[in-house]
Rosetta silent file (secondary structure, phi, psi, omega in degrees, C-alpha in Angstrom):
SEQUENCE: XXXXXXXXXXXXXXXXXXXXXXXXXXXXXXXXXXXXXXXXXXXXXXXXXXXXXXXXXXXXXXXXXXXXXXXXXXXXXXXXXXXXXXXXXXXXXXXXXXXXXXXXXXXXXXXXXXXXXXXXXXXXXXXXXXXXXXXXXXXXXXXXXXXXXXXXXXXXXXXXXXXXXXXXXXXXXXXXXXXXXXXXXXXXX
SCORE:     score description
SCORE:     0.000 S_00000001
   1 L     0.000   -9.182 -178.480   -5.898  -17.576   -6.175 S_00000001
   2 L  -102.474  121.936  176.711   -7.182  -14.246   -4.581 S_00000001
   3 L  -100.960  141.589  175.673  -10.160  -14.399   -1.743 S_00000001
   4 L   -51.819  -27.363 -142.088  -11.873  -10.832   -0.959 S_00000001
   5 L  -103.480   -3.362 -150.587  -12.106  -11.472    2.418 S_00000001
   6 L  -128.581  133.239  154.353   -7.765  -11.994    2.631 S_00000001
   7 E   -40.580  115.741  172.804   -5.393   -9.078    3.787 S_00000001
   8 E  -120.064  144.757 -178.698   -3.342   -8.103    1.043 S_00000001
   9 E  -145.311  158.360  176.327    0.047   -5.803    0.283 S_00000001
  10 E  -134.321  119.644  164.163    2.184   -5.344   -3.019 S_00000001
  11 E   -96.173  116.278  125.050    5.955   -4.911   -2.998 S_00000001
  12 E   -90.917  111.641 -157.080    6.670   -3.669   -5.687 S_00000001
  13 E   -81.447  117.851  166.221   10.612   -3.704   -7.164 S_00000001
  14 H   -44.747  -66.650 -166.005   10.203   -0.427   -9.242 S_00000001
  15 H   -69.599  -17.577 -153.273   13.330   -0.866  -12.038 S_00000001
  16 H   -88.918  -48.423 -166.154   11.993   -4.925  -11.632 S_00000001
  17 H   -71.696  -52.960  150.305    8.836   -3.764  -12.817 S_00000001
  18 H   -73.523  -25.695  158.112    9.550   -1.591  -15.638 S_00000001
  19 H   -75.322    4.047 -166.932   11.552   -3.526  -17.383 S_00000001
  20 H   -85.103  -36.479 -150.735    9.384   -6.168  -17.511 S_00000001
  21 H   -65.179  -44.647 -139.344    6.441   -3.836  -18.658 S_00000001
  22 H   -78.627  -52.403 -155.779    9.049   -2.105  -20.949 S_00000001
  23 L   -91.425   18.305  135.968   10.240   -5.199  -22.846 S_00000001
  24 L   -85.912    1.618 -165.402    6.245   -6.298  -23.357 S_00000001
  25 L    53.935   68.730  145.695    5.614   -2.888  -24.755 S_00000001
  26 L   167.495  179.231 -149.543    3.751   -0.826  -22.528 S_00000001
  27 E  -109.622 -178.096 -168.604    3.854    1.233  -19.383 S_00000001
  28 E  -134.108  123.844  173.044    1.795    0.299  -16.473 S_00000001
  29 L   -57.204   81.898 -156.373   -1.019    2.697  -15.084 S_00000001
  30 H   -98.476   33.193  151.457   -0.632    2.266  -10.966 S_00000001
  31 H   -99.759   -4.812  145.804   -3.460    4.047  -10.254 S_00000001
  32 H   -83.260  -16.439  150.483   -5.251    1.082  -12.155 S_00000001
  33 H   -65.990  -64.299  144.868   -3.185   -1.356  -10.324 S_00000001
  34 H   -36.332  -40.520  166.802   -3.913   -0.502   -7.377 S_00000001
  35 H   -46.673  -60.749  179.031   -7.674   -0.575   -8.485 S_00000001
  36 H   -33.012  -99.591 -177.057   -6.888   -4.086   -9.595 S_00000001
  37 H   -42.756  -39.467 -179.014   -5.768   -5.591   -6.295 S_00000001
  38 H   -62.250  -48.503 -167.120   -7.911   -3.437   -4.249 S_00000001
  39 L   -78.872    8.664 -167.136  -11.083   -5.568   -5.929 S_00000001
  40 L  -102.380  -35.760 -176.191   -8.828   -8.707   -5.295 S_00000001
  41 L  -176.242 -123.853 -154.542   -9.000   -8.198   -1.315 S_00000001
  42 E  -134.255   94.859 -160.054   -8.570   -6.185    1.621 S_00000001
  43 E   -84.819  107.803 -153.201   -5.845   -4.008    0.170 S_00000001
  44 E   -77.346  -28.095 -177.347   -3.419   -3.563    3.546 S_00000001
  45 E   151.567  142.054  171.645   -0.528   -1.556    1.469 S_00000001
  46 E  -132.217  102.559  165.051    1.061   -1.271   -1.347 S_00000001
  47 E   -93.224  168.450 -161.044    4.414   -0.327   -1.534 S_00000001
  48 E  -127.928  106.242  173.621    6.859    0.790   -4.429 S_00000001
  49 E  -108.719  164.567  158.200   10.897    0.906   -4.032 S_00000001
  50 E  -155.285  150.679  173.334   13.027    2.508   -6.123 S_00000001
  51 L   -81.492  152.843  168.751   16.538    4.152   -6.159 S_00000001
  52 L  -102.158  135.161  156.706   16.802    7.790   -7.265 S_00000001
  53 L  -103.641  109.811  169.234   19.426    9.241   -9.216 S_00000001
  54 E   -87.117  105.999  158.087   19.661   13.298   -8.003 S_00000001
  55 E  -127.571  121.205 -170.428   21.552   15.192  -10.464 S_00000001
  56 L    48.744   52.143 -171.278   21.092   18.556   -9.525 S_00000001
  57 L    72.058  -15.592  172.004   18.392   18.638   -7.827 S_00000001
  58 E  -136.749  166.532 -161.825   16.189   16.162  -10.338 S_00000001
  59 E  -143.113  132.208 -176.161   15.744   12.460  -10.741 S_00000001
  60 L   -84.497   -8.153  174.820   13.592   11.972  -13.977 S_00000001
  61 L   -93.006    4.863 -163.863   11.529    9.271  -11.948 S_00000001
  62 H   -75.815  -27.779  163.472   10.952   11.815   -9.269 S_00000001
  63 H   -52.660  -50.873 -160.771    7.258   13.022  -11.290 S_00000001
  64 H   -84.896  -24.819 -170.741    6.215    9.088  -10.561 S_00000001
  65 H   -65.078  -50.150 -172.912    7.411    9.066   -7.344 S_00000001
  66 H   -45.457  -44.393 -165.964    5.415   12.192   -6.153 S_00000001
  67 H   -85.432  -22.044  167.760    2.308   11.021   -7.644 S_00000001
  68 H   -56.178  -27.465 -158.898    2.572    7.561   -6.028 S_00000001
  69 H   -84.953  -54.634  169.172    3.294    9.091   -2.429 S_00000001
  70 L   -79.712   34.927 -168.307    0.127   10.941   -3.290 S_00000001
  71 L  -147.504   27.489  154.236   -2.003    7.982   -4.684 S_00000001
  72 L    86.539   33.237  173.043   -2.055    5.567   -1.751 S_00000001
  73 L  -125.013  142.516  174.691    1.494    3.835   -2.462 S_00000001
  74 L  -107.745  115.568  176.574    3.702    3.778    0.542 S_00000001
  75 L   -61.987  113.141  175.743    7.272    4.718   -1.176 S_00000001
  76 E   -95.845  115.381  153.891   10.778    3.110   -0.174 S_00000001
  77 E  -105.589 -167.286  177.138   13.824    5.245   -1.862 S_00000001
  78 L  -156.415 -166.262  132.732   17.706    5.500   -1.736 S_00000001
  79 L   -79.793  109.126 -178.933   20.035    7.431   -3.363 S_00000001
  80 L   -87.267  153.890 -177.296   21.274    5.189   -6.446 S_00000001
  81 E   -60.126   84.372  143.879   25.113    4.893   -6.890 S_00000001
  82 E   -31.110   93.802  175.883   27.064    6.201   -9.654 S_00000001
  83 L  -152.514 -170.769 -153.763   30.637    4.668  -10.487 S_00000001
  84 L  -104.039  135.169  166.009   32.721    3.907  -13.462 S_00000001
  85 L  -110.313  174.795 -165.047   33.107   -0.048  -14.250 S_00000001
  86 L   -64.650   -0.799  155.130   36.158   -1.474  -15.589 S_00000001
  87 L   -79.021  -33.208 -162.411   35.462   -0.688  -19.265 S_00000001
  88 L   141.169  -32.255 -156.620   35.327    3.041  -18.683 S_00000001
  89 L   -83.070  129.498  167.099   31.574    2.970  -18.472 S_00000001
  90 L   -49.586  166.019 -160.804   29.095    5.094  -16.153 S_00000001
  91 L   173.329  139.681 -141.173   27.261    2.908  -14.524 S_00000001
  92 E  -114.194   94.331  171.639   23.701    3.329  -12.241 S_00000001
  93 E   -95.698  126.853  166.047   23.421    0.909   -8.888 S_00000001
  94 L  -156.679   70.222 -176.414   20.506    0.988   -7.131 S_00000001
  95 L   -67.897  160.871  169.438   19.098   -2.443   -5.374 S_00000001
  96 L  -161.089   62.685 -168.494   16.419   -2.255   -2.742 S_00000001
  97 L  -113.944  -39.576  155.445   16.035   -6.136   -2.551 S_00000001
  98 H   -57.189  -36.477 -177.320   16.923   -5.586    1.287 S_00000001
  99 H   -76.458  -25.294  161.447   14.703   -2.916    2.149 S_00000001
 100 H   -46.418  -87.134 -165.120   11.912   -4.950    0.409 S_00000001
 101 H   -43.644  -22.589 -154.044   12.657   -8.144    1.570 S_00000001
 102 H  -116.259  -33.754  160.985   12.719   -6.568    5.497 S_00000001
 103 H   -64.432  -29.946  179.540    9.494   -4.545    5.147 S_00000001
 104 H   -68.704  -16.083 -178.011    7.955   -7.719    3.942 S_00000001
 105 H  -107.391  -54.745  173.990    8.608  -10.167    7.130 S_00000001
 106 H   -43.826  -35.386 -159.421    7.560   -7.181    9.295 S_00000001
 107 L   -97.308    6.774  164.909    4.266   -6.872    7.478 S_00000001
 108 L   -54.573  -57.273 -158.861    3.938  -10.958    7.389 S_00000001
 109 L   -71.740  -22.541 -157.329    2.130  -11.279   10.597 S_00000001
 110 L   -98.148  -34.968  171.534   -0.707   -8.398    9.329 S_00000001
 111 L   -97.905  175.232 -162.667   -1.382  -10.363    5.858 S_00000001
 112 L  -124.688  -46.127 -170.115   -2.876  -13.440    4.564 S_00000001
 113 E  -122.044  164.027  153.006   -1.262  -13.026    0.299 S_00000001
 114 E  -138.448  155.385 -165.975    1.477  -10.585   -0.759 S_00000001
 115 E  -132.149  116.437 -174.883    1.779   -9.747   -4.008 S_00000001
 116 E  -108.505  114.907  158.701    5.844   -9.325   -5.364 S_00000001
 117 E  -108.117  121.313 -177.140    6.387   -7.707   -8.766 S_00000001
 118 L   167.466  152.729  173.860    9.604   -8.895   -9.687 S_00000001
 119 L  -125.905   19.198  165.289   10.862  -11.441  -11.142 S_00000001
 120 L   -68.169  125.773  174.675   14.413  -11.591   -9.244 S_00000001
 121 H   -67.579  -35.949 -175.328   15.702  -14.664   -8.207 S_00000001
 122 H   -48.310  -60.034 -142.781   17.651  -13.117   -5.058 S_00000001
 123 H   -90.140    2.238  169.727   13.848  -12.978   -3.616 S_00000001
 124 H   -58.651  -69.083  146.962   13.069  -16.522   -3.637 S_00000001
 125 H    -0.377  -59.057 -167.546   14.731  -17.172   -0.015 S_00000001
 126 H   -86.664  -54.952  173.317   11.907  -14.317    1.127 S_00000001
 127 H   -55.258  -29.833  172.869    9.298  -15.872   -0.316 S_00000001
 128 H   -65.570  -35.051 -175.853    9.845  -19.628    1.189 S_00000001
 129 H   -51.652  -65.580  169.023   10.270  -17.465    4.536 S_00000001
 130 H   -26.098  -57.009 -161.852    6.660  -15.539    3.861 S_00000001
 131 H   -95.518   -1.987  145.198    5.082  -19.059    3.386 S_00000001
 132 H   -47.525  -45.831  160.914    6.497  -20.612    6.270 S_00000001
 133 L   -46.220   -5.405 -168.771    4.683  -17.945    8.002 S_00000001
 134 L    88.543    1.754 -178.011    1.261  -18.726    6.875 S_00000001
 135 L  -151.312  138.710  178.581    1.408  -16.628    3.987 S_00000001
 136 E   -17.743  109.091 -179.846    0.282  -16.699    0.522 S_00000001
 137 E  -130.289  114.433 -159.893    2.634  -15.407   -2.019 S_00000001
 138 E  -105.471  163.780 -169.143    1.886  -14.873   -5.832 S_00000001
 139 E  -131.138  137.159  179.687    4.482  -13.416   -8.010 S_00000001
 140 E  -113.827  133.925  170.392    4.143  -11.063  -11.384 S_00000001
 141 E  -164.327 -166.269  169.219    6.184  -10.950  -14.006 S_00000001
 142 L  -125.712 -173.591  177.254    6.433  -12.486  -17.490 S_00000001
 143 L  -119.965  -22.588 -171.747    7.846  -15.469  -19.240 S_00000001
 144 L   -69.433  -14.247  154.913    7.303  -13.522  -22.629 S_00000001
 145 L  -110.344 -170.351  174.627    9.672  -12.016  -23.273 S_00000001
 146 L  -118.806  133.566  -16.016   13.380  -12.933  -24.523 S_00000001
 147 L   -94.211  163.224 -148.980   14.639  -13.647  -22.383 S_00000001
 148 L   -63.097  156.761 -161.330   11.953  -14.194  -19.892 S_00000001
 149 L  -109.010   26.741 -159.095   12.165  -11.614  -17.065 S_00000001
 150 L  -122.085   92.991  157.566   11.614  -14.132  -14.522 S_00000001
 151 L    19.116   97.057  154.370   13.953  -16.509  -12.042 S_00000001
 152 H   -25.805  -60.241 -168.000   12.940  -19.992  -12.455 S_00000001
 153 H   -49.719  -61.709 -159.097   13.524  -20.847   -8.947 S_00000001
 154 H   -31.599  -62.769 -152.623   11.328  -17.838   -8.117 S_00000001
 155 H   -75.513  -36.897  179.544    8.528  -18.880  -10.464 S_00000001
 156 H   -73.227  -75.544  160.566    8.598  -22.429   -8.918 S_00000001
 157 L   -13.400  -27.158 -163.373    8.492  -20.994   -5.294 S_00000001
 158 L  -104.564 -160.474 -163.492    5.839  -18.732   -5.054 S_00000001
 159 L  -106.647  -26.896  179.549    2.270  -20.039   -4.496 S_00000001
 160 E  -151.903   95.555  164.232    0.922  -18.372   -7.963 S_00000001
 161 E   -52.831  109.400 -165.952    2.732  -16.852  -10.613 S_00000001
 162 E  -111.002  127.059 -158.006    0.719  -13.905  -12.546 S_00000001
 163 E   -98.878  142.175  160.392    1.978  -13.483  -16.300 S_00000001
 164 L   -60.204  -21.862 -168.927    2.239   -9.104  -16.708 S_00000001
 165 L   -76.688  -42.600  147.941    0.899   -9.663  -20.176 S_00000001
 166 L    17.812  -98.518  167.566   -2.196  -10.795  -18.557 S_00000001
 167 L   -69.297   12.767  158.826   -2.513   -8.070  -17.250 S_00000001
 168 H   -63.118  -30.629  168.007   -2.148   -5.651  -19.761 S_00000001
 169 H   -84.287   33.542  168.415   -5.866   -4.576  -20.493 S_00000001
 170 H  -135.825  -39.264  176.086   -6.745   -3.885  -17.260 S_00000001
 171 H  -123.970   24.514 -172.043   -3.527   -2.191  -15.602 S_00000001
 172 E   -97.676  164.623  166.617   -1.012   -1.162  -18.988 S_00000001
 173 E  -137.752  166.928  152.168   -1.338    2.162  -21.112 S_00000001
 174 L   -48.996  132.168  172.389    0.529    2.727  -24.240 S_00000001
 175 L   -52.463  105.918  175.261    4.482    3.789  -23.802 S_00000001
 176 L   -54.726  143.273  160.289    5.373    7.909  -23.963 S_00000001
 177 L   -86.648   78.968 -150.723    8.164    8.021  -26.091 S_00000001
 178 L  -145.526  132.998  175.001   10.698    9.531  -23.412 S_00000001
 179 L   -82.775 -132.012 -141.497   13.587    8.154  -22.812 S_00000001
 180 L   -76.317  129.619 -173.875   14.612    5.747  -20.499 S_00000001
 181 L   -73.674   52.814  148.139   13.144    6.945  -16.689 S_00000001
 182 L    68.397  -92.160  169.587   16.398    7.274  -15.559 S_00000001
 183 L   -67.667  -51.139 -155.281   16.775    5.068  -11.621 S_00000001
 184 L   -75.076  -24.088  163.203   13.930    2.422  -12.674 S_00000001
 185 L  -111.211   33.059  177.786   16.504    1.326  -15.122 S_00000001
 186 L   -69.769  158.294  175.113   19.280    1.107  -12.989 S_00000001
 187 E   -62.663  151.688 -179.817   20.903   -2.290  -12.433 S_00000001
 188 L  -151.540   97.262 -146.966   19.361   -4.109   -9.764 S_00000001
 189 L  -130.442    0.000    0.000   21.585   -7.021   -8.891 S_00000001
């Protein structure tokens, strides 16, 4: 589904992304991702969103962010939300399904595929738009795990569907035993 010769970009939904990786067992290398895609086509940009949560001056995802910003990813943040929900419970918000979704229809007219890691259903809408447009949209996630991390509608929508387990020997590493990176596993809803 990929030609060399075709304009390419990666959205990547950060928290969308790690859990899928997370709940296949293993982390995902993105300086081998990028590698990946780059040998796929004519790599146009690849961005990465994520919310942060700043407590006191650190965000435990703030080490990945830096090195992406410096590795040829162009980086969307926020500030993720904090609030109490009606049990009592802390609670982490941090969507970037607009800011995605609005860089991706600028950057429509400049590409031929885009490549969305996520597996959110919300983004289905933006993908029928992208392929009104002329363009090509494959989508990564898995089916593998329970329960699968992926939208039907989504999976039916996009032009190619790319399983992550796939692609574990070429862009996974084993998981550091750390816990949880803090914003990437914020709700995203």
């Amino acid at each position: 589904m990929f030609y060399r010769d075709e304009r390419l970009a990666l959205f990547i939904d950060g928290a969308n992304l790690y859990a899928a990786a997370k709940s296949l067992g293993f982390d995902i290398d993105y300086k081998l991702l990028r590698q990946e895609f780059m040998r796929r086509g004519k790599m146009v940009r690849a961005f990465y969103y994520t919310a942060l949560l700043e407590n006191d001056e650190y965000s435990p995802i703030r080490p990945l962010v830096d090195w992406l910003h410096y590795n040829g990813f162009s980086m969307v943040t926020k500030p993720a939300k904090e609030y109490t929900d009606s049990m009592g419970r802390r609670k982490v918000k941090g969507n970037m399904d607009i800011e995605l979704a609005v860089d991706a229809m600028e950057l429509a007219p400049h590409v031929d595929h885009i490549v969305l890691f996520s597996g959110d259903g919300d983004f289905r809408p933006l993908v029928e738009a992208l392929q009104r447009r002329g363009v090509r949209v494959s989508v990564v996630s898995t089916i593998r795990s329970q329960p699968p991390m992926i939208a039907d509608e989504l999976r039916r929508q996009c032009d190619n569907f790319i399983e992550l387990d796939e692609l574990r020997d070429v862009v996974g590493r084993p998981p550091r035993d750390n816990a949880d990176r803090g914003a990437d596993s914020a709700e995203s809803d």
